[in-house]
N, C-alpha and C positions, 0 to 999 in steps of 0.2 A: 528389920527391912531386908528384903531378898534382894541378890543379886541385881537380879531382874529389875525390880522396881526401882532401886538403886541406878541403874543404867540408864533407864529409861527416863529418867527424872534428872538425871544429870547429861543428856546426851541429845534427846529427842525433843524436839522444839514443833511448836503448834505453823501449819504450813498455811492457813486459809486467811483472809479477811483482815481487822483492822490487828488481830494477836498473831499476824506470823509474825516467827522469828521469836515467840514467845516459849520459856522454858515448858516442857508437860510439867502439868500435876493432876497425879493418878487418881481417878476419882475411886471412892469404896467398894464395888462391883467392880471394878480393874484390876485394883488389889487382892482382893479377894480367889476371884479366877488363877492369876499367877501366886498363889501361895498355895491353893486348895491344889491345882494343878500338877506339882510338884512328884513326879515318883508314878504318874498316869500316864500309861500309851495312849490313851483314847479322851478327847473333852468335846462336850457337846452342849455347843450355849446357844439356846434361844431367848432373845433380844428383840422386842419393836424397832421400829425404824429411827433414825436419829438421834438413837442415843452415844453415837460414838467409835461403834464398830469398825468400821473401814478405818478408820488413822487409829484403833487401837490395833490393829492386826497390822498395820503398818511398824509399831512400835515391839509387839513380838519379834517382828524378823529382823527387827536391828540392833534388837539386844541379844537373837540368839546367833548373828552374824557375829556380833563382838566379844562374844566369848567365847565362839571358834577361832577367832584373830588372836584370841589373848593365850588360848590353851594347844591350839595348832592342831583340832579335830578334823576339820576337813567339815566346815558346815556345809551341808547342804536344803537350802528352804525353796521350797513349793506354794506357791500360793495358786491354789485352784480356784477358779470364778464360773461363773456361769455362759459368760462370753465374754469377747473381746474387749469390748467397751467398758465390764466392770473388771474385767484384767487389767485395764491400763490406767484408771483410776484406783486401784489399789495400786499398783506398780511407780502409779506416779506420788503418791501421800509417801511411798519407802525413797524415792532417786530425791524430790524435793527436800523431803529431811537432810539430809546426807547433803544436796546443794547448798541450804541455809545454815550449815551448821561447819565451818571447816575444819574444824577438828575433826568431825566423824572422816571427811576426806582424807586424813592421815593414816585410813584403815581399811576404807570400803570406795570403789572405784564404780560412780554410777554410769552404766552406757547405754543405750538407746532403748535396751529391752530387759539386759540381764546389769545384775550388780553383784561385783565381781571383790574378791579380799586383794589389800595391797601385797603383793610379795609372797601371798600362799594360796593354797588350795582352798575352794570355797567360792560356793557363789549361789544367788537366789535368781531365779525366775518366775515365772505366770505360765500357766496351763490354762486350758477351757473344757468345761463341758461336753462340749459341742465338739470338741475337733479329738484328734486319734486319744487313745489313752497311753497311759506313762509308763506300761511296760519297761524295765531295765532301769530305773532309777534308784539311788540310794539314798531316800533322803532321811536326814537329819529332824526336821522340824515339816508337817504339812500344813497350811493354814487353807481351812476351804470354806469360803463366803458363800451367802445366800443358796443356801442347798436346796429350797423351796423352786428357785427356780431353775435348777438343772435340767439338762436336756435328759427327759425320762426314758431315753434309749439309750444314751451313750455314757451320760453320768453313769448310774451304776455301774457300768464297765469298766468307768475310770477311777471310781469309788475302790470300784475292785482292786485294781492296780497298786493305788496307791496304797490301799491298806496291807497287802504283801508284799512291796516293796520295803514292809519298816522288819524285816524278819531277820536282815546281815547287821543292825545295827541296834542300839537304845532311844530309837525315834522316838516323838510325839505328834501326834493329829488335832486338832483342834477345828472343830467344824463349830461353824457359827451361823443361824439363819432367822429369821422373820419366820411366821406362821406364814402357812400356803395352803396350799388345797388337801382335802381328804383324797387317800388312798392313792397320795403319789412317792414316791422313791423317801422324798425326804419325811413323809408323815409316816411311812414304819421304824423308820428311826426316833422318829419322835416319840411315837409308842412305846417303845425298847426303851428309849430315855426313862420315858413317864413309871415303865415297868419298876428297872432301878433305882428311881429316885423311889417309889414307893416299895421298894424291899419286898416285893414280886420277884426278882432278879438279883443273883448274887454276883455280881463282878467287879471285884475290888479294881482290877484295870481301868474300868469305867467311868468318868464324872459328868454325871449331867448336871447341868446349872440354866432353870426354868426361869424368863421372868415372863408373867402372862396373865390373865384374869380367866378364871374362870368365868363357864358357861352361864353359870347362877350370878353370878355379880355386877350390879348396876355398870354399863359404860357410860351413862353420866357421870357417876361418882368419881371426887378429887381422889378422893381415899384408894381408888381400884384404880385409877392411873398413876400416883405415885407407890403401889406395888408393882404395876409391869414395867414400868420407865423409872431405870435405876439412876438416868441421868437428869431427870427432871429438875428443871430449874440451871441447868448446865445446858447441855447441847440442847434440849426442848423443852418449849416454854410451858406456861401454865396457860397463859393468855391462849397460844396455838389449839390446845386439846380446847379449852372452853368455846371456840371459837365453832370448830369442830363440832365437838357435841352440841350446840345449838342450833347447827343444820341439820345434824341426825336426827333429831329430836321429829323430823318432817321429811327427811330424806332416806329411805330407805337404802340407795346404793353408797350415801355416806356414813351413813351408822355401819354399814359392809367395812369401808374403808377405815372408822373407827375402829372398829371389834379386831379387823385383820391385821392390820400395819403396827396399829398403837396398842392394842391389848394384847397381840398374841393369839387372837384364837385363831385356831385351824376351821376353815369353812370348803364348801365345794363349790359351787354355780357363783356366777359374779351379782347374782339376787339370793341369795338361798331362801327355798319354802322351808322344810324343818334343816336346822344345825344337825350335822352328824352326830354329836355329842348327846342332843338330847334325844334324836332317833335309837342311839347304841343302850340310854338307858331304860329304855322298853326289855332289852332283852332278859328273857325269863324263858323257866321250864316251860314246857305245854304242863297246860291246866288238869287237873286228873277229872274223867268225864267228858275231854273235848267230844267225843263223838256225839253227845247227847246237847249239846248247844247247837241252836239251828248256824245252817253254814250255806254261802254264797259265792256263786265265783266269777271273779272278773278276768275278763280275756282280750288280752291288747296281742291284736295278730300279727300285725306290722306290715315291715316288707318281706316279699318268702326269702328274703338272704342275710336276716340279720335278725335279730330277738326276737323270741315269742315268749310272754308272762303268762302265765297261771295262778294265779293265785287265792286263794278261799279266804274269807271274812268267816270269823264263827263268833258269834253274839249267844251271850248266856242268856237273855232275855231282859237282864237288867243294864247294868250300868256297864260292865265288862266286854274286852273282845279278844280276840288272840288272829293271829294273823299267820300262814303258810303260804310260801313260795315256789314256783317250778319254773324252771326257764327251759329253750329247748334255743340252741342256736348253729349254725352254719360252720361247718370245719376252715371254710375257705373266710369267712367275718372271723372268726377265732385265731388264724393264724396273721390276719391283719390285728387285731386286738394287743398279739404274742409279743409282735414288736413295740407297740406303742407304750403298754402297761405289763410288761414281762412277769414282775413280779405278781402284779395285783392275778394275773392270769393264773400262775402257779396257784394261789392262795384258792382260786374259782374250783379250779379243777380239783384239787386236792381233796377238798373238802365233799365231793360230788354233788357239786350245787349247781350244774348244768349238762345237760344232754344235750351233748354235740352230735349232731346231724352231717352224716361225710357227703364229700361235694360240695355243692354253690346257691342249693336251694335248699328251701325249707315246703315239702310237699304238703297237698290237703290232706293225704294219710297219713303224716308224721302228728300234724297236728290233731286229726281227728283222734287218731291212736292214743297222744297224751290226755286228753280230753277224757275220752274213755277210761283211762286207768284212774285219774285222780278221781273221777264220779263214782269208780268202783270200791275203793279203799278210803271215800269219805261223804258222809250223807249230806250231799249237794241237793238244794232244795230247785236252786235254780243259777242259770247263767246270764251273766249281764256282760255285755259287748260293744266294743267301739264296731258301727258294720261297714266300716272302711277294711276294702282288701278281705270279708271276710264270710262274704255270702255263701260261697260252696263248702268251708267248712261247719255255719251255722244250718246249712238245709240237711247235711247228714248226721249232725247230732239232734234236730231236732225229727228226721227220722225213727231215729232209735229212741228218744223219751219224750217226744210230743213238738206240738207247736209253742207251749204252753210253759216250753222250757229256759225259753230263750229271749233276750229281750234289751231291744237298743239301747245304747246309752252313747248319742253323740258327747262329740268334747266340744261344748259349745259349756257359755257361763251358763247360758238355762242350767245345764244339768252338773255343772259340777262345781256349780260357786258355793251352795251349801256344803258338798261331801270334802272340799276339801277344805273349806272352814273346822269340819269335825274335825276329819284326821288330824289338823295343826291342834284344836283341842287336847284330842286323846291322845295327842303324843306329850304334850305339855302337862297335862295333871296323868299320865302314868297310867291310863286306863285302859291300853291297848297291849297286849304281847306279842312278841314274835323271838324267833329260833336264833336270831344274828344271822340271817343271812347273807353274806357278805356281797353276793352281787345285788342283793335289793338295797342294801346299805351304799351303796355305789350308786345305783338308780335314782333313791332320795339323795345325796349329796349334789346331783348332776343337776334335778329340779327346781330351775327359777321359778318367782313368785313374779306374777302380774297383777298389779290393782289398777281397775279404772276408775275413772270420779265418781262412780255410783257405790264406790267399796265394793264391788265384784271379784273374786278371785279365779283368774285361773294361771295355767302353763302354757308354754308354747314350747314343742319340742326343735322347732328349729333354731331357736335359739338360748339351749340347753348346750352346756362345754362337750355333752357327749349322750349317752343313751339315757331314757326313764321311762321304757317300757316297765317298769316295775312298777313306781308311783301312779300311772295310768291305769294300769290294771287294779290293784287296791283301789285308787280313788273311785273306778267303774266298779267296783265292789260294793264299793261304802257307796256311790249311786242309788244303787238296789234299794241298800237299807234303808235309807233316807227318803224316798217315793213310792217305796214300797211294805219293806220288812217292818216297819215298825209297829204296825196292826198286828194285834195277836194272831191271827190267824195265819194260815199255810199261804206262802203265794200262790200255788194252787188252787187254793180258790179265787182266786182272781181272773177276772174275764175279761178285763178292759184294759191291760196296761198295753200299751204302744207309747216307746217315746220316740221322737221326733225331733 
């Protein structure tokens, strides 16, 4: 037995309900962590909700307080939260220990905010996300809860902070979090995790320690809840998950709540149409021959100060499709974006997966001009369009290659209760490709599912966490195919389509 666990077990008493005042006893996934841990700058646990966490991170800082008191280091621990309110209930499971136990008061002096060593240097406090970052400190131990919900502007900055503040000493980090949204601050760490755990990534520094269910595995299943929930049968019951899953079972925004909280998985929208997970595993080379599959393009115009989609559907004629993306968006919406999603921004731009437009507007010659390039470098049969906001740039492209080229596709269920039943198919059996493009993977993440009692599916972009011009445009793609493309012949010859 380690130190640690040692301490913790002889010191650290349970603070809540009919067992305070009760000795801890470490449960196997506690143990674990603090032995595995050992000799790592960096730990990275992701944990479902209820299994424990907050009064175990309580229990780190007061074993690693008492062996600063015993060896006279100068501890100094950080527990980072995401706000105020999960600051002070962490801060309060470390002062209450310490009240209900008076011996630990022989060592550790709790006062209103900070806890302080008796008679030496040493002491623990709470940071937030949300408020300045920790420039100047030297800590000893960092413990940072719920990373998922950190403020995605000023976390990382504080992320930043803390992690070169451990460079004058032999600190440790220990970040702990619940699954949260795709392609926010704390899901590239996750990624990084996921890297290293699977030996993608070599950094002995590193330990990640997943509990989670994968994408493929039943969330009814006992068996895939007692792999994400190491404390099952301990701090969360059996009865609770079944409970649970018997309203998912009919509840779509509580299967959400099961999958997220209790499983671990990372989702985006508080409804998701496709899972990130399963949109990410489409990604494949382009097909050799793409230019010989007929190809279709959806065009979501938007507002002229913020996304415009392009995107081509290319169908081999049978069962397969492959999917391209072009976005064109506004310098002055981009440098709003800079702040909000800083990282995710970098990753946009890097990769050149958007043409940014200087100024405030997005003109009819910006967009007529993209228009024209992608119909020149790929055999576009024809264009399919939401014709909200988007009349004068469809009368100049249908100048240039007809009337015959162009063709409505409201976002009503008429028209896109099928196309987007496909697309959830062909993401699901693997039958569609695309490049990874990372702002369309952002787009499907963003896109809630709507079902009305008729089983009708569609979106609503107002109430979407953020953009899915991307998803509109594909789905106004797959429109096309769906009412139109699937007759062997050219839509060309077609004389009668108007949709309505």
């Amino acid at each position: 037995m380690t130190w640690t666990e040692e301490t913790i077990e002889r010191y650290c008493v349970l603070t809540e309900d009919a067992a305070a005042g009760t000795p801890v006893k470490l449960m196997e996934w506690q143990r674990d962590l603090i032995r595995r841990s050992e000799g790592k700058r960096m730990v990275w646990l992701e944990i479902p909700r209820k299994n424990g966490k907050s009064a175990f991170i309580a229990m780190l800082a007061i074993a690693h307080l008492l062996k600063g008191w015993k060896d006279g280091t100068n501890p100094q621990v950080i527990i980072a939260a995401a706000t105020r309110e999960q600051a002070g209930i962490l801060f309060g499971y470390v002062r209450n220990t310490i009240l209900m136990n008076p011996v630990l008061k022989q060592a550790l002096i709790p006062y209103r905010k900070e806890i302080h060593l008796l008679n030496k240097p040493g002491f623990l406090k709470t940071i937030t996300s949300d408020g300045l970052s920790n420039h100047g400190a030297n800590p000893s131990l960092i413990l940072c809860d719920e990373i998922h919900a950190w403020n995605e502007h000023k976390g990382p900055e504080l992320w930043e902070a803390l992690r070169t503040s451990m460079a004058a000493r032999p600190s440790q980090m220990i970040a702990i979090t619940t699954a949260g949204g795709a392609f926010t601050f704390a899901h590239k760490w996750h990624e990084y995790a996921t890297k290293v755990l699977n030996g993608d990534v070599d950094d002995p520094s590193f330990l990640p320690i997943i509990y989670g269910a994968k994408d493929t595995e039943d969330p009814h299943d006992p068996a895939v809840w007692a792999k994400a929930n190491p404390s099952l049968g301990v701090t969360v019951s059996l009865e609770y998950l079944q409970e649970l899953s018997n309203t998912a079972k009919f509840d779509e925004p509580t299967l959400l709540s099961l999958r997220k909280l209790h499983l671990n998985q990372w989702a985006g929208s508080a409804q998701p149409y496709i899972e990130l997970g399963s949109w990410n595993r489409c990604i494949q080379k382009e097909p050799a021959g793409l230019g010989t599959w007929r190809c279709y393009m959806g065009v979501d115009l938007a507002a002229v100060n913020d996304w415009t989609a392009y995107v081509l559907l290319f169908w081999d004629g049978g069962e397969r499709f492959y999917t391209k993306q072009f976005y064109q968006i506004t310098q002055h919406s981009m440098d709003k974006r800079k702040n909000r999603y800083p990282n995710l921004v970098r990753n946009w731009m890097k990769g050149g997966h958007v043409e940014v437009i200087e100024g405030e507007v997005n003109t009819t010659p910006d967009r007529v001009r993209k228009i024209f390039e992608v119909c020149e470098a790929y055999p576009v049969e024809a264009i399919f369009f939401d014709p909200w906001n988007a009349a004068e740039t469809i009368d100049q492209v249908r100048q240039r290659y007809g009337a015959k080229f162009c063709f409505e596709v409201r976002q009503g269920v008429l028209m896109i209760n099928e196309p987007m039943k496909l697309l959830y198919r062909l993401v699901q059996q693997k039958r569609i490709g695309h490049d990874g493009n990372p702002v369309t993977a952002w787009h499907i993440s963003n896109t809630n599912l709507q079902i009305d009692k008729n089983d009708n599916w569609t979106f609503n972009k107002s109430k979407a966490p953020d953009k899915i011009d991307g998803t509109a445009a594909l789905i106004t793609a797959l429109a096309g195919y769906v009412h139109n493309a699937q007759a062997n012949t050219s839509i060309y010859e077609k004389e009668d389509i108007v949709f309505v």
